[in-house]
C-alpha positions, 0 to 999 in steps of 0.5 A: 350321918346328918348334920344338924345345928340346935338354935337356943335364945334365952335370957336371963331373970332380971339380976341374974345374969352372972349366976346365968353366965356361970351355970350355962358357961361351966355346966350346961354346955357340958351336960348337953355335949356329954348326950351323944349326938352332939358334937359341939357348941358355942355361945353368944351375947347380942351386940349392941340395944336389941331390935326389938324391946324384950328379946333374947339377948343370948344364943347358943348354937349346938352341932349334932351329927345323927342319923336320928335327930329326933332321938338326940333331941328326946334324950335331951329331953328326958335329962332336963331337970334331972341331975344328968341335966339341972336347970337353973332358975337365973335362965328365964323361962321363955327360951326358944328353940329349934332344930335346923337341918344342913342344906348346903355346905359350909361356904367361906368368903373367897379371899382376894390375893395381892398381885 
């Protein structure tokens, strides 16, 4: 099976952000983790002023575990905007999004230990 992570940036509408918070939060989180094939997901905020003025300042990360990505990625797809998977207008609508496919293993730091 393969393991994959789904990369969202996104931003809310000016004045919008709680309405933003809530709905992705409380809703949209669990609307993609109930399509099979996506096991997980995180969200988070950007830190500090952005490098660049006007960029996303929100992103979530999504594990899926498929043989066929693709398909996990169409059914999501096909849910958007219906009642399986409502959108909401407080999400600006240039959202970025891409599919990355694992390569190596997950690495951990390698603790040092006290003499």
């Amino acid at each position: 099976m393969g393991e994959y992570k789904l990369v969202v940036l996104t931003r809310p509408v000016e004045g919008r952000e709680e309405e933003f918070n809530d709905w992705y939060n409380n809703q949209h989180l669990d609307d993609v983790l109930a399509i099979p094939g996506f096991t997980a997901a995180q969200r988070f905020r950007l830190k500090g002023d952005p490098m660049k003025p006007g960029a996303w300042n929100y992103f979530a990360i999504y594990e899926v575990s498929h043989d066929d990505p693709k398909a996990v990625i169409d059914d999501m797809m096909s849910r958007v905007g219906t009642d399986r998977m409502p959108m909401s207008e407080a999400m600006a609508e240039d959202l970025y999004c891409e599919l990355f496919e694992e390569i190596t293993p997950r690495k951990v730091a390698k603790v040092a230990q006290a003499a």
